[in-house]
NURO-147992 format. One record per residue: residue number from 1; chain; x, y, z of N, C-alpha, C, O in turn; residue in three letters. Coordinates in Angstrom, 1 decimal. Layout:
NURO-147992
SEMI  zadren  vodo     n.X     n.Y     n.Z    ca.X    ca.Y    ca.Z     c.X     c.Y     c.Z     o.X     o.Y     o.Z  mifi
SEMI     NUM     A       X       Y       Z       X       Y       Z       X       Y       Z       X       Y       Z   ALA
...
This chain:
NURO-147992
SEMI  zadren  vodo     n.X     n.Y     n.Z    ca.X    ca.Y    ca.Z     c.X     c.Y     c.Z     o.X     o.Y     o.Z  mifi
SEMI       1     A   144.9    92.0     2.8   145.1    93.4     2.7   143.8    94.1     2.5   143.0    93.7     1.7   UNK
SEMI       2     A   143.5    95.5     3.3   142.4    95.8     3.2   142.6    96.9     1.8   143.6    97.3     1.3   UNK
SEMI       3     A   141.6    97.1     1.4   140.9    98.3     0.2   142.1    99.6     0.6   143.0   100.0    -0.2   UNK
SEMI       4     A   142.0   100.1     1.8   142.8   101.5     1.9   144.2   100.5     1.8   144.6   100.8     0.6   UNK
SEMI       5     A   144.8    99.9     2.1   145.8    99.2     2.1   146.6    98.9     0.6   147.7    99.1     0.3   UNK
SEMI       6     A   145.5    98.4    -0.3   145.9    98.1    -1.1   145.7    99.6    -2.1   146.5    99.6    -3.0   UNK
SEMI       7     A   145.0   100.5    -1.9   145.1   101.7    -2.5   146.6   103.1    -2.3   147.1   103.8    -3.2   UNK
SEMI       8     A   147.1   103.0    -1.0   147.9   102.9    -0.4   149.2   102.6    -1.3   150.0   103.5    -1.7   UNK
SEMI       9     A   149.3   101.3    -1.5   150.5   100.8    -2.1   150.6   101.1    -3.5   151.7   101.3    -4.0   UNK
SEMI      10     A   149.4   101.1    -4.1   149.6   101.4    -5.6   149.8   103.0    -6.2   150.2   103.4    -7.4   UNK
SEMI      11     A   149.4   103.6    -5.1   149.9   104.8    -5.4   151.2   105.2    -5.2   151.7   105.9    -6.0   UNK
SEMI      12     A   152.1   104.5    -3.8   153.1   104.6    -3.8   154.3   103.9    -5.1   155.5   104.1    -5.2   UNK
SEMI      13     A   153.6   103.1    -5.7   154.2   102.4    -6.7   154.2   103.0    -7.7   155.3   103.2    -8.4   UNK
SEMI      14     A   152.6   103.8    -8.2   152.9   104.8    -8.9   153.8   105.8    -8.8   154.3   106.2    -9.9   UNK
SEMI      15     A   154.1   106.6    -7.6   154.8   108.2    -7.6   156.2   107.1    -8.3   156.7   107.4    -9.4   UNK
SEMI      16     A   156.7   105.7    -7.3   158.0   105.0    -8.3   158.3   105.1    -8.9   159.3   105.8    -9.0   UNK
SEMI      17     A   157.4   104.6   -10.1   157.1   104.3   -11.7   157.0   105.8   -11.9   158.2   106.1   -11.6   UNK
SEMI      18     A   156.4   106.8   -12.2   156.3   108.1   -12.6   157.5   108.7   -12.4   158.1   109.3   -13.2   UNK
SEMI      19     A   157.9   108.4   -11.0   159.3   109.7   -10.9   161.0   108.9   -11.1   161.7   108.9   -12.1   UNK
SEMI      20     A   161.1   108.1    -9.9   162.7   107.6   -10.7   162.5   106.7   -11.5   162.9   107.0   -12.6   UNK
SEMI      21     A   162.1   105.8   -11.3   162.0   104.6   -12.8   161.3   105.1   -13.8   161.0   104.3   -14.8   UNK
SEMI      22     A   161.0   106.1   -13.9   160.7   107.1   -15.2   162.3   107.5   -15.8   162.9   107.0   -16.7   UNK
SEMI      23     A   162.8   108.8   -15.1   163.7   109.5   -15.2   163.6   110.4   -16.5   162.5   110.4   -17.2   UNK
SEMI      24     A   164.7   111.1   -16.9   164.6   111.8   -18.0   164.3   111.6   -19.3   163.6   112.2   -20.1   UNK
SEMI      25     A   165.3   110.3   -19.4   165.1   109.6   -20.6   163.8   109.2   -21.4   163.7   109.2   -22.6   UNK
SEMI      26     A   163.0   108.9   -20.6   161.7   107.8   -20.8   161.0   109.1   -20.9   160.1   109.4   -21.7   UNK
SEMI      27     A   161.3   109.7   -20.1   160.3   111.2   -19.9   160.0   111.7   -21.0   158.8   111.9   -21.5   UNK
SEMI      28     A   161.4   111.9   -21.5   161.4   112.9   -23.1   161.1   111.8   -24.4   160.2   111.8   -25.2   UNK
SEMI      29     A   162.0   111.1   -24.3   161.8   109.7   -25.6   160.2   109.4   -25.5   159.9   109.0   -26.6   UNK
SEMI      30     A   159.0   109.3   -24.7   157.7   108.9   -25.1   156.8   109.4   -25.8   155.7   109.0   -26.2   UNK
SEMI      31     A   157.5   110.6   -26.0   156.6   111.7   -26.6   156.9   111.9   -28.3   158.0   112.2   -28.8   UNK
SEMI      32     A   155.8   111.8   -28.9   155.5   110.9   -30.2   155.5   112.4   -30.7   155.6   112.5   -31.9   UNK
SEMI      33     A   155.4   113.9   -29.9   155.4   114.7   -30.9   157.4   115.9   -30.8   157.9   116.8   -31.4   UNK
SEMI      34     A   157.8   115.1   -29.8   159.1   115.5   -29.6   159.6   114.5   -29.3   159.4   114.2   -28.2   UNK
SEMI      35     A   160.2   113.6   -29.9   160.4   112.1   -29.5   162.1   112.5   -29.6   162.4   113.5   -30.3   UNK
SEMI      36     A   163.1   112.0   -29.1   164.6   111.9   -29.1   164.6   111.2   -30.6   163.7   110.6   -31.0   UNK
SEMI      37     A   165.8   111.4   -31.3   166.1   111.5   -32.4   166.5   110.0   -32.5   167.6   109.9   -31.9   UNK
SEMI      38     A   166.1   108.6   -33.0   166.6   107.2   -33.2   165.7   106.6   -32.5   165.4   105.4   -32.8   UNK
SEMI      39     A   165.0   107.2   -31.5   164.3   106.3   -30.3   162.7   106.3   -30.7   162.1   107.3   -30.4   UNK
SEMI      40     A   162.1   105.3   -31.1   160.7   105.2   -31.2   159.9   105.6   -29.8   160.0   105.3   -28.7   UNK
SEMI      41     A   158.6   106.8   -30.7   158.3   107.2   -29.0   157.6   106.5   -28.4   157.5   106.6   -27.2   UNK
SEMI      42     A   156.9   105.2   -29.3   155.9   104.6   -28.7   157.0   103.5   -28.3   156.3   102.8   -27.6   UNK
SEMI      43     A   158.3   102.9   -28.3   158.9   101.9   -27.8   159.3   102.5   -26.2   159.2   101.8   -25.2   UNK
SEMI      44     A   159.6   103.7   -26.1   159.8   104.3   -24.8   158.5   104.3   -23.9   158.6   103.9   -22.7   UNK
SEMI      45     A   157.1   104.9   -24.3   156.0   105.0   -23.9   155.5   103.3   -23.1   155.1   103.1   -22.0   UNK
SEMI      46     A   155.9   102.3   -24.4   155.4   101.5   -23.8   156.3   101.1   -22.6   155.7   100.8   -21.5   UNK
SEMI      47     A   157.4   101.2   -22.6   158.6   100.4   -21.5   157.9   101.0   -20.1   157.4   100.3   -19.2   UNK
SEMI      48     A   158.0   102.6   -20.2   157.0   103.0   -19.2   155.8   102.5   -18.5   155.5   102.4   -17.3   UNK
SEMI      49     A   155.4   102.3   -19.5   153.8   101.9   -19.0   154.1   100.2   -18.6   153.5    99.8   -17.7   UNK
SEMI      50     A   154.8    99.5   -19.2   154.9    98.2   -18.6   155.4    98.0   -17.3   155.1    97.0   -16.7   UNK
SEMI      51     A   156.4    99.3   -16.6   156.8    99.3   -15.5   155.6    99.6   -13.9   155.7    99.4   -12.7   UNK
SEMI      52     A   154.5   100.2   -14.7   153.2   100.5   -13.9   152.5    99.1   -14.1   152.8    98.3   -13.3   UNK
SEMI      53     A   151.6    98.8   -15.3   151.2    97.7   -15.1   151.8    96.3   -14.4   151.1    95.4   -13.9   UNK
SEMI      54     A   153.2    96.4   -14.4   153.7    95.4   -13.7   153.3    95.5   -12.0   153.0    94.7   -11.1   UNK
SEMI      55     A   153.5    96.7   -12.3   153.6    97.0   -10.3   151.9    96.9    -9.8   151.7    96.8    -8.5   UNK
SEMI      56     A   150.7    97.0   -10.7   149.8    96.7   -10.8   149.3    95.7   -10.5   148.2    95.5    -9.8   UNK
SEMI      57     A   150.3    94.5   -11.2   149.5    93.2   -11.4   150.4    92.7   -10.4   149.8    91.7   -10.1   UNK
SEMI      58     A   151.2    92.9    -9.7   151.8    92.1    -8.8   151.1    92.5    -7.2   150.9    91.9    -6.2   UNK
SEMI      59     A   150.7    93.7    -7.6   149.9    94.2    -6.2   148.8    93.6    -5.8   148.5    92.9    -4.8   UNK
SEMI      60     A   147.8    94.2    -7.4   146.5    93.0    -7.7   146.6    91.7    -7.6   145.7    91.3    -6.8   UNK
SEMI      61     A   147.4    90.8    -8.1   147.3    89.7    -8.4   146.5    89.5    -9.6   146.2    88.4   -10.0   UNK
SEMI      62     A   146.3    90.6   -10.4   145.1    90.5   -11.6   146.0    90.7   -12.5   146.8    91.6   -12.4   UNK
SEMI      63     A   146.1    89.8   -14.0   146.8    90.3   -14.9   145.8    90.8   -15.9   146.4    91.1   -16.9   UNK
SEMI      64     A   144.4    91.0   -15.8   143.5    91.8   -15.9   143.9    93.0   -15.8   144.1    93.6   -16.8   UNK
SEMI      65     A   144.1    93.5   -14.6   144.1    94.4   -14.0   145.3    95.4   -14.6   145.2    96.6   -14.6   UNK
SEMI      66     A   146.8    94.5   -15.1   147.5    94.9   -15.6   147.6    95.4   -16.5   148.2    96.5   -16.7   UNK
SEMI      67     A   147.0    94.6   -17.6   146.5    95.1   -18.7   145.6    96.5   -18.9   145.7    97.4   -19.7   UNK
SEMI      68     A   144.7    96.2   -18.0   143.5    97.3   -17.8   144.5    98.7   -17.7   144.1    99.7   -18.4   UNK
SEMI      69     A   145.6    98.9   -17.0   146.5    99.8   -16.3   147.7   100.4   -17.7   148.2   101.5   -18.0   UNK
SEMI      70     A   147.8    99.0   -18.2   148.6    99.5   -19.2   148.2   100.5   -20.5   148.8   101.5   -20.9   UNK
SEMI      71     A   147.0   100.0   -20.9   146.3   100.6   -21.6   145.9   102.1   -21.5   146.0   103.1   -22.4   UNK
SEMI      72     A   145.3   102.1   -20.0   144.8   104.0   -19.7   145.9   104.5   -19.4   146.0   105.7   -19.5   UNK
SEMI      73     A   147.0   104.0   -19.0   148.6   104.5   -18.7   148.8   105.2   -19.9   148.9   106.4   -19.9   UNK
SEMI      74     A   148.9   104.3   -21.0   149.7   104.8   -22.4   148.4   105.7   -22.9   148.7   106.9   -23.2   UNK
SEMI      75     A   147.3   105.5   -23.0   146.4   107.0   -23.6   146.0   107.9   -22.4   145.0   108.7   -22.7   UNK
SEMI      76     A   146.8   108.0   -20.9   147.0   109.2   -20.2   147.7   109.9   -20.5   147.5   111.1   -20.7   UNK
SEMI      77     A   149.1   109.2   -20.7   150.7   109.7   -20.6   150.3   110.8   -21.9   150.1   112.0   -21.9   UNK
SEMI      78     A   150.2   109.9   -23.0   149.9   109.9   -24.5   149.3   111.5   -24.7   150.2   112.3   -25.1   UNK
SEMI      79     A   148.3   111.8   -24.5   147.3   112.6   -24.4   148.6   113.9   -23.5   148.9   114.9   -24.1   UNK
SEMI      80     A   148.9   113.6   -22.7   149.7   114.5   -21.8   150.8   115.2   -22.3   151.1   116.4   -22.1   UNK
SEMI      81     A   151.6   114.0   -23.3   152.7   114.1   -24.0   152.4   115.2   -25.7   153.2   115.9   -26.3   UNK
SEMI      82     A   151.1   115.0   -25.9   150.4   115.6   -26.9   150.3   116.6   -26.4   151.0   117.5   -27.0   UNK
SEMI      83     A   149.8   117.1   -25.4   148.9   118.8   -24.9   147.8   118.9   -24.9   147.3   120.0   -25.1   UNK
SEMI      84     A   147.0   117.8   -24.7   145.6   117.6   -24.5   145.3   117.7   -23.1   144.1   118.0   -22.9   UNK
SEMI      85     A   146.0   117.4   -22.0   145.7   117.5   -20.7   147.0   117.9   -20.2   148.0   117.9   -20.7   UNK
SEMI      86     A   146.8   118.2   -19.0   148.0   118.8   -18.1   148.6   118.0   -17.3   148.1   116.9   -17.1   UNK
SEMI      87     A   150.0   118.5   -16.6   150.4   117.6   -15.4   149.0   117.2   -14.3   148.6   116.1   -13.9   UNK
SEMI      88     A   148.5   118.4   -14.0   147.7   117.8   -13.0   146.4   116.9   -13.6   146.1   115.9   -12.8   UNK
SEMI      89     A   145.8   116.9   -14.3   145.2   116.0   -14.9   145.2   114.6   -15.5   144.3   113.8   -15.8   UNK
SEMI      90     A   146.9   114.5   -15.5   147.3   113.2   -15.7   147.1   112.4   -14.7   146.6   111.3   -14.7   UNK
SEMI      91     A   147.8   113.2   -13.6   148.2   112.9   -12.1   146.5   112.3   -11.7   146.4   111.2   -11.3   UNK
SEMI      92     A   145.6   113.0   -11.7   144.1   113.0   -11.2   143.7   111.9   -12.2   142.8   111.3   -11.6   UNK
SEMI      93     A   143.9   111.2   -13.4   143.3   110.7   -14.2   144.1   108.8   -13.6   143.7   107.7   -13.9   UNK
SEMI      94     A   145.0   109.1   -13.0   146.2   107.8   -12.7   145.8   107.3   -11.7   145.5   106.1   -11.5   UNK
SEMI      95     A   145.6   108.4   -10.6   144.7   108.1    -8.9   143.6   107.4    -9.2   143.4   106.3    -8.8   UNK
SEMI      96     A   142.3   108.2   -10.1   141.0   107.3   -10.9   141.2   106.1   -10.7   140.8   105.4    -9.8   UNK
SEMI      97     A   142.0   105.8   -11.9   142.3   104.2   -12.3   142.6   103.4   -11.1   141.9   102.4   -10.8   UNK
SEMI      98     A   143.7   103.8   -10.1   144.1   103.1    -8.8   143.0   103.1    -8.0   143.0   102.1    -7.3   UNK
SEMI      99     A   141.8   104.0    -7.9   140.1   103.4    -6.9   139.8   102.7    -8.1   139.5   101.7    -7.4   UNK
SEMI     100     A   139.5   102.2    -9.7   138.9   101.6    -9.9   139.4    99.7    -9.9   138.8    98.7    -9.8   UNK
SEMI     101     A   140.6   100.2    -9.9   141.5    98.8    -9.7   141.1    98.6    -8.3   140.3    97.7    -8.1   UNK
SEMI     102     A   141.6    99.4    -6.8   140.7    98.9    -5.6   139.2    98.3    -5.6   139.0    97.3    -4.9   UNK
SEMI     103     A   138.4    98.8    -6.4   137.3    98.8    -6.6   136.8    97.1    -7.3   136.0    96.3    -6.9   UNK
SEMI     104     A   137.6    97.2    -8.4   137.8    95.7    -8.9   138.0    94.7    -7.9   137.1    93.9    -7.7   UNK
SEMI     105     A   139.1    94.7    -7.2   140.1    94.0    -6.5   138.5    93.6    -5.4   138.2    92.5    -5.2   UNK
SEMI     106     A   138.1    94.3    -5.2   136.8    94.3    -3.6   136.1    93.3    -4.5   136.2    92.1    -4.3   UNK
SEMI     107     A   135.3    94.0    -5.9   134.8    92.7    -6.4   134.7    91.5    -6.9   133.7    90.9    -7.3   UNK
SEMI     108     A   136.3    91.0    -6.7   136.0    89.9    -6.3   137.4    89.8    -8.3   137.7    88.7    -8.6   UNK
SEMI     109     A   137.6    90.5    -8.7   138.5    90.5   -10.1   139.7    89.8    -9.7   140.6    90.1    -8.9   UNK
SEMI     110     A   139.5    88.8   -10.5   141.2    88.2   -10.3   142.0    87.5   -11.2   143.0    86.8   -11.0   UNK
SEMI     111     A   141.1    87.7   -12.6   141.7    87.0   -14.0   143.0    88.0   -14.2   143.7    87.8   -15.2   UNK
């Protein structure tokens, strides 16, 4: 699979993961400063973000790479869900990560 190829896919996995395998639920429950009433926001945040890094590491082959994804996932969303950044800056900050994971993937990353 080439670089645009595999850039390609992860974004489409992303809009996935972000829009229906998000949905409402997950949407609103991740958010640690409006969180749904019974629902830990960080148990919802992570379920989220494990649904990206999965799609990640299965693309990659890197569970490096998953991890790496999981992590800037949960302090993008995070930050987002706070009011520290905007929709579109999340959005811009998610694409980043997907060239740096291409970027990995070229050099040769495959733990």
């Amino acid at each position: 699979m080439t670089a645009f190829e595999l850039f390609g896919l992860l974004l489409a996995a992303h809009a996935l993961a972000d829009y229906p395998l998000q949905g409402d639920f997950l949407a609103r429950a991740k958010n640690r400063d409006a969180p749904i009433p019974g629902v830990p926001w960080w148990q919802a945040l992570t379920a989220h973000v494990l649904i990206h890094a999965g799609f990640v590491g299965v693309l990659t082959g890197s569970a490096a790479l998953a991890v790496a994804e999981a992590v800037c996932h949960f302090a993008i969303d995070d930050a987002k869900c706070r009011g520290r950044i905007g929709f579109n800056t999340d959005q811009a900050l998610h694409v980043v990560c997907k060239l740096v994971w291409v970027a990995a993937v070229a050099a040769g990353v495959s733990a």
